[in-house]
C-alpha positions in Angstrom: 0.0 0.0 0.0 1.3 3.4 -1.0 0.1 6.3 0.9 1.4 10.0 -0.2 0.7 11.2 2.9 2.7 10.7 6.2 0.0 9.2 8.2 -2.8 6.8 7.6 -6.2 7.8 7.9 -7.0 9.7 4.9 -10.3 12.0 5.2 -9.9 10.7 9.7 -7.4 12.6 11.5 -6.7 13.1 14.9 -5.9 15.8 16.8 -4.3 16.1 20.7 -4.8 18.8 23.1 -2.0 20.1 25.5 -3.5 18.1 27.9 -3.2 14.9 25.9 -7.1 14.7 25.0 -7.8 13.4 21.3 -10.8 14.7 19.6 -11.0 13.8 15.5 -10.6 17.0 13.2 -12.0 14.9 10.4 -14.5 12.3 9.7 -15.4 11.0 13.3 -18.6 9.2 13.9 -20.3 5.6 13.0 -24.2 4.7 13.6 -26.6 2.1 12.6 -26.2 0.2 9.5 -22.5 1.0 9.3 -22.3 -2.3 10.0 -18.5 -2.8 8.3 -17.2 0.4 10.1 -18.6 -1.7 12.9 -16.7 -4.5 12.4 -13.5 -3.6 11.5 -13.4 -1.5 14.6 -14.1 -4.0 16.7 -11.9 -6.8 15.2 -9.0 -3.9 15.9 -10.2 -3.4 19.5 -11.6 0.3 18.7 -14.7 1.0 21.3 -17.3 3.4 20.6 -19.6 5.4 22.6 -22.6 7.7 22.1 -22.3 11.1 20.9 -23.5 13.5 23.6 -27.4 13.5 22.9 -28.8 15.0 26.6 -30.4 18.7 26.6 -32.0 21.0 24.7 -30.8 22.2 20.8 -30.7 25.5 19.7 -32.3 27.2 16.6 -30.4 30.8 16.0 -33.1 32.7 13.7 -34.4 35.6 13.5 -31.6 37.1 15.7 -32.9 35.4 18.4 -32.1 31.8 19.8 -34.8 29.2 20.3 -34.8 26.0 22.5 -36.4 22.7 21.3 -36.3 19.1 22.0 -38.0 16.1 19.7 -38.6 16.8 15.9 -40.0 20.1 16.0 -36.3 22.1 15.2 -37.8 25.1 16.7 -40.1 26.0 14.1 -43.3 27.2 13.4 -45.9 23.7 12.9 -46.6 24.7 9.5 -43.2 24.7 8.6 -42.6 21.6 10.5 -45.4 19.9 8.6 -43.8 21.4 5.3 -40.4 20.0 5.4 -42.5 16.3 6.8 -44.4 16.0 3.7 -41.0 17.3 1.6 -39.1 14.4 3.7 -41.5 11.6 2.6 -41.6 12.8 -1.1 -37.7 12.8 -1.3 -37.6 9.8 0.6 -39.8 8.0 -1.7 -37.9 8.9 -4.7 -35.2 7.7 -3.2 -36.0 4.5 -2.8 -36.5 4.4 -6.7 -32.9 4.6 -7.4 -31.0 1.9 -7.9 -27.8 1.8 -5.7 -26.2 0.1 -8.0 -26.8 2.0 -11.3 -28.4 5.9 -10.0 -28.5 6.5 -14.2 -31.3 3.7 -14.5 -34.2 5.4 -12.1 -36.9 6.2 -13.3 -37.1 9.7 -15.2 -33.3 9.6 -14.3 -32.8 12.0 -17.4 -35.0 14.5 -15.7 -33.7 14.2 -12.0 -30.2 14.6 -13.1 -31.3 18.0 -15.5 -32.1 19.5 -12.5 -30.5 20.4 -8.8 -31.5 20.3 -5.4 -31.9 23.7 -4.9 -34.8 23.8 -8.1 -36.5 20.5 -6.8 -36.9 22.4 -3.0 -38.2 25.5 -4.7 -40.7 23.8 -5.8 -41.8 21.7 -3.1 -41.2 24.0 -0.3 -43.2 26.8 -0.4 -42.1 29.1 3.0 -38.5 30.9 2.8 -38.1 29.8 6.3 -38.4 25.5 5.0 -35.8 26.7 2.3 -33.2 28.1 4.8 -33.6 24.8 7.3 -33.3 22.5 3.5 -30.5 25.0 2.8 -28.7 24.1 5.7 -29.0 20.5 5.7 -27.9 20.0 2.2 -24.7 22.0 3.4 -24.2 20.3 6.7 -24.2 16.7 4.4 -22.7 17.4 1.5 -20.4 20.9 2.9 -22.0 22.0 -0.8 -24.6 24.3 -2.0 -27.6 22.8 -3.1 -27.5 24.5 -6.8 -24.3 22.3 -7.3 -25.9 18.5 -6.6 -27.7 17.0 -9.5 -31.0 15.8 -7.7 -30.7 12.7 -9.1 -26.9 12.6 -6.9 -29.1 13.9 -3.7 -31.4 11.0 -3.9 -29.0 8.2 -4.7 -26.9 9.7 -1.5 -30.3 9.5 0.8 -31.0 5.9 -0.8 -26.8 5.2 0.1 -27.1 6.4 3.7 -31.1 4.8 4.2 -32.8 8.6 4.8 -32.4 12.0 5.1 -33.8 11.6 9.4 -30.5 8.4 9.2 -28.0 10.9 7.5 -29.1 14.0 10.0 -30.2 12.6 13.4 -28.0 12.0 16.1 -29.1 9.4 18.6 -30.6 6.5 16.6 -28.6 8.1 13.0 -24.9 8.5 11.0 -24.1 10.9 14.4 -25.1 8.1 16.4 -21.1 7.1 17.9 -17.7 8.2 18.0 -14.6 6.0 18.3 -13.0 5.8 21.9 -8.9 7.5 20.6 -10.8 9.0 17.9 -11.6 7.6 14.6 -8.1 7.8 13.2 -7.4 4.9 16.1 -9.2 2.5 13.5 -6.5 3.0 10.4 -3.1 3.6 13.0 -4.4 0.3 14.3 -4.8 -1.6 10.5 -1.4 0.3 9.3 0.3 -1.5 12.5 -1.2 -4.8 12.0 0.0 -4.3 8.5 3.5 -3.7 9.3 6.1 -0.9 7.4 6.9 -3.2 4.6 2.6 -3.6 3.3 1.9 0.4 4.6 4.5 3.1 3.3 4.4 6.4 3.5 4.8 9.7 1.8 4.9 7.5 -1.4 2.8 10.0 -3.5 2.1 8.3 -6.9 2.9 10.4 -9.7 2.3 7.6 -12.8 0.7 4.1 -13.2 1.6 2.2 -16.2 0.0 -0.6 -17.8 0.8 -3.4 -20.2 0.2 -6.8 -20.8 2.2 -8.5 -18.0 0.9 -6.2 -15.3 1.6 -2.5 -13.9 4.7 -0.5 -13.0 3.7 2.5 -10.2 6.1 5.6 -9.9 6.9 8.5 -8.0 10.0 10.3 -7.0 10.4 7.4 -4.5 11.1 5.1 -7.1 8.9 2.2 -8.7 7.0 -0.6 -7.8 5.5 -3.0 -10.5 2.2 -5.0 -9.4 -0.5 -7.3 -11.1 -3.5 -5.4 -10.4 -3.8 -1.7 -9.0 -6.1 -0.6 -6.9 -6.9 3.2 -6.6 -8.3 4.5 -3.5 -7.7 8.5 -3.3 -10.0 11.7 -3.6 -11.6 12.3 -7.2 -10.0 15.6 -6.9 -6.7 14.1 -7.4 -7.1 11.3 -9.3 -5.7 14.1 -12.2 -2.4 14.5 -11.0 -1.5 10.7 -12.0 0.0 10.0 -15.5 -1.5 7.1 -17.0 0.1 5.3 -19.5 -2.2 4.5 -21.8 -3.8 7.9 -20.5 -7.7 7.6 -19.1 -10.2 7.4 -21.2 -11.6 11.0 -22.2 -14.6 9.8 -20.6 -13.2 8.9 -17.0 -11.7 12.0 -16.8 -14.5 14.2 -17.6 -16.1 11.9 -14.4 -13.6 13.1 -12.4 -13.9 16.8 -13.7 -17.9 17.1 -12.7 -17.2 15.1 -9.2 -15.7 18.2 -7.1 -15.0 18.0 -3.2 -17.1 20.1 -0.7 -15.3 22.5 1.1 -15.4 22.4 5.0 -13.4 23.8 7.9 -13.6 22.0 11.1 -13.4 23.7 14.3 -13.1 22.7 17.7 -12.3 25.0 21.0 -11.7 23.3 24.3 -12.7 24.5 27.7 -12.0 24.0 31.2 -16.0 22.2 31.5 -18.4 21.7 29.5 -20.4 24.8 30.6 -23.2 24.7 28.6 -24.7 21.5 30.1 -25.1 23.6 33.0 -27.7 25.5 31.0 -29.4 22.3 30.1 -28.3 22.9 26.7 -27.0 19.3 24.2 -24.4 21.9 22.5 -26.6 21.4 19.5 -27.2 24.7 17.7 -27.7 25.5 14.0 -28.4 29.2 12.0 -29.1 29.6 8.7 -27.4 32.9 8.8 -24.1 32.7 11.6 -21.4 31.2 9.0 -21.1 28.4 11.6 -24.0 27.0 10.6 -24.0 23.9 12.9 -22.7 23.1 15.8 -22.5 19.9 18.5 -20.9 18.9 22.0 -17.5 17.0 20.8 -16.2 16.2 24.4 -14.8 13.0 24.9 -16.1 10.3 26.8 -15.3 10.9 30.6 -13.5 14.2 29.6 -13.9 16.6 32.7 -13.4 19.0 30.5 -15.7 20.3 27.8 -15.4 20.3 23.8 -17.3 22.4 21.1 -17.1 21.5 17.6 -18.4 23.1 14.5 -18.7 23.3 10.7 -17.5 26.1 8.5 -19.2 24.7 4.8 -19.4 25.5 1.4 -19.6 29.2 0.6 -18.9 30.1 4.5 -16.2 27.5 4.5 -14.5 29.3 0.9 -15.1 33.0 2.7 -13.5 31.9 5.7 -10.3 30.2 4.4 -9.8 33.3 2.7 -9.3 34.9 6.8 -6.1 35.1 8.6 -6.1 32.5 11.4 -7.0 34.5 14.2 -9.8 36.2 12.4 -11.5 32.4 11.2 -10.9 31.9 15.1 -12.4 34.5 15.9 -15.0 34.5 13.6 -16.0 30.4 14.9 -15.7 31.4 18.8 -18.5 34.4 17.8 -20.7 31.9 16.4 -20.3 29.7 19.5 -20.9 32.8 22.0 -23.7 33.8 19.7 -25.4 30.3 21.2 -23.6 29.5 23.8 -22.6 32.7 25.6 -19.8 35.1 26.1 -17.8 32.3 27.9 -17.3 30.7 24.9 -14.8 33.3 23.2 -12.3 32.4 26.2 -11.4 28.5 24.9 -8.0 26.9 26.4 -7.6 25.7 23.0 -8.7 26.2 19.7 -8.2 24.5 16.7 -9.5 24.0 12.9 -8.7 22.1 9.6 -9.0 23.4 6.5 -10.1 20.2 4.2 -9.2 21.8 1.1 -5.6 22.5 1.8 -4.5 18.9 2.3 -2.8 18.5 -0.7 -3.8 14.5 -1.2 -7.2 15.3 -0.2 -8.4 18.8 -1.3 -11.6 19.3 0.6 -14.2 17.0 2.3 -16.9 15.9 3.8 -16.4 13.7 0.2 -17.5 14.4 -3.8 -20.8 15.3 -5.3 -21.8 15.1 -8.8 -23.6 18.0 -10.5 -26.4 17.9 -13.1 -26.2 15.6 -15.8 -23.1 13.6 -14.4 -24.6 10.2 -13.5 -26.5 9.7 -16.6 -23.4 10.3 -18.8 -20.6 9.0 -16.8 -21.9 7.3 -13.9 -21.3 3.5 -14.9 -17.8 4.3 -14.9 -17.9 5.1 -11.1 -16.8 1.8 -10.3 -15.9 -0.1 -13.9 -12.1 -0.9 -13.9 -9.7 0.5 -16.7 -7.4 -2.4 -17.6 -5.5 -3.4 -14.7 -6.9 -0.7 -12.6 -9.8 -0.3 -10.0 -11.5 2.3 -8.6 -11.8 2.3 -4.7 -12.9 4.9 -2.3 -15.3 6.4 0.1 -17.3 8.1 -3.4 -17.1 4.3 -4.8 -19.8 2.7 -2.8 -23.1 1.7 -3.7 -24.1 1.8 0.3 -22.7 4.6 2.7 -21.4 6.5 -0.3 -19.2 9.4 1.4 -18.6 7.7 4.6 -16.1 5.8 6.6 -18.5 2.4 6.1 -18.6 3.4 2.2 -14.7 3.4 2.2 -14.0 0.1 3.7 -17.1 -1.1 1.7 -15.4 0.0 -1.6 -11.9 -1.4 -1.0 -13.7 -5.2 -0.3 -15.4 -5.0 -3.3 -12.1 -3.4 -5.3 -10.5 -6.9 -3.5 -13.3 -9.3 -4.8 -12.4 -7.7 -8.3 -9.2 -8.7 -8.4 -9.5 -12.1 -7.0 -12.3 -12.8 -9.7 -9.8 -11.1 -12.6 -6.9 -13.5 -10.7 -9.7 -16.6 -11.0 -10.8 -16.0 -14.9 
């Protein structure tokens, strides 16, 4: 395995506090269904634990913040009963696309003409239901809903089993988090693995093809192989030399499948005050640029953790800031819910997805109009010797952690049936 990086772990990375507390400034949490993440995790002696779930969320709107437990979000019951009926309509449609093949749906043509943001225009009528859609779409996909093909939104909700699975904490994807953090699961593969199977800062800069098998190269030298599996971001799949080059298909898949852009911040105090208020250190706006916001302390932690989301357009403005003004900027949005105690952190730190060179943004790809029609099918097709693996690879959990792992045993079963034929 050649990783260009100089840790495992890809779009999971963890990060420790002066007081030797880890808390995951990536991808960090596992819930039901995720049943390989699961798995793996505990066949590698990772525990899990529930996300902190216990008080009352906050709506920021209007100027004004607005406490609410259950399903109501804090807003009006027209609006609530609104975005229901919107839910069950997308969720429906859903459930018409083939996980296997999105470009076969029905009216697929038509789904993929059009974006999110024109399919909620239509079916929610109230600015206020377009603002909360707005900010789901952007807390999922760290993407602006005019840039998803709705045929890509519903194949994503089919992928993750609902929009309530891919938002809700207890009982969805923010169910868990890893006990070490969710890096803990790849440091612990890597070392089962040994140095001789993992190596690192091997970035590859060419695969080559021909009839007896592949040569891989980089500035580190050269490795030749049977079959080649690979597992990185879309975004960088271009910066490989093939030889024989991609098809001009493949690569105009990889053109239309851009990264979101997200900034992920987390401040640590001496307790997790807010509890005190009876609040979960849930909050979300539709106006602060920290749009969304949760209680990231660790398990048995004395001390207290909040975490938040710079995304899309706010995550693009804000990388754009000098450091201490993005700080400054994230410990407004979490006095603005929180109170004035929370612009006086210990710590404070964020990570800018879009600057990791291998990686080049998060949470994973979307596709935009008109891209799984045309190109889908080659998602997952090999080229030659080469397949395609990765967390935007996967029929089920596409994007996530369980997605990833999914991908690479079916990139495996590939080439055991190519080494079989």
């Amino acid at each position: 395995m050649l990783e260009a990086q100089d840790r495992v772990g890809g779009r999971t990375l963890n990060h420790t506090f002066e007081d030797g507390t880890a808390i995951e400034i990536g991808g960090q949490w596992v819930g039901p269904t995720q049943d390989r993440l699961y798995a793996l995790a505990a066949e590698l002696g990772v525990e899990h634990y529930p996300t902190w779930d216990e008080g009352e969320n906050l709506l920021h709107r209007d100027g004004r913040l607005i406490r609410y437990t259950g399903e109501s979000f804090g807003l009006p019951p027209h609006v609530i009963a609104e975005l229901g009926l919107a839910q069950w309509r997308l969720d429906r449609l859903a459930r018409s696309v083939p996980l296997e093949a999105p470009w076969s749906a029905p009216k697929a043509d038509r789904l993929d003409g059009e974006t999110a943001a024109s399919w909620i225009r239509r079916n929610v009528r109230t600015a206020l239901g377009r603002a909360f859609m707005r900010v789901v779409i952007e807390a999922v996909f760290s993407a602006e809903p005019e840039d998803i093909s709705m045929l890509h939104f519903l194949f994503y909700l089919h992928s993750g089993g609902s929009l309530d699975l891919l938002t809700r904490t207890g009982g969805g994807a923010q169910e868990s988090r890893f006990v070490g953090g969710s890096q803990l699961v790849s440091i612990r593969l890597a070392e089962r693995l040994g140095d001789q199977v993992v190596r690192l800062g091997r970035p590859v800069r060419a695969i080559g093809q021909g009839e007896g098998g592949t040569v891989v190269s980089g500035e580190w030298g050269s490795l030749e192989a049977g079959e080649v599996v690979v597992a990185v971001a879309p975004a960088v799949i271009g910066r490989i030399a093939f030889d024989p080059p991609l098809s001009g298909r493949r690569t105009h898949l990889y053109a239309k499948m851009p990264p979101g852009y997200v900034i992920k911040c987390s401040a640590r105090y001496e307790r997790p005050f807010w509890r005190d208020a009876g609040l979960s250190g849930q909050a979300g706006s539709a106006t602060h640029p920290l749009a969304v916001t949760f209680d990231n302390t660790p398990d048995g932690y004395e001390g207290g953790v909040l975490m938040g989301f710079l995304e899309g357009a706010h995550g693009r403005r804000a990388s754009a800031l000098t450091a201490a003004a993005r700080r400054d900027l994230v410990l407004d949005g979490f006095a603005t819910y929180f109170g004035e105690q929370a612009r006086e952190p210990l710590e404070y730190v964020d990570q800018d997805w879009a600057e990791e060179e291998w990686i080049r943004g998060g949470y994973g790809a979307h596709l935009g109009p008109g891209t799984w029609t045309h190109y889908g099918h080659l998602l997952r097709e090999p080229e030659g010797r080469i397949h395609w693996a990765g967390a935007e690879t996967s029929a089920v959990w596409n994007g996530y952690m369980d997605g990833a792992i999914r991908s690479g045993e079916r990139a495996a079963a590939e080439i055991l049936a190519a080494g079989a034929a």
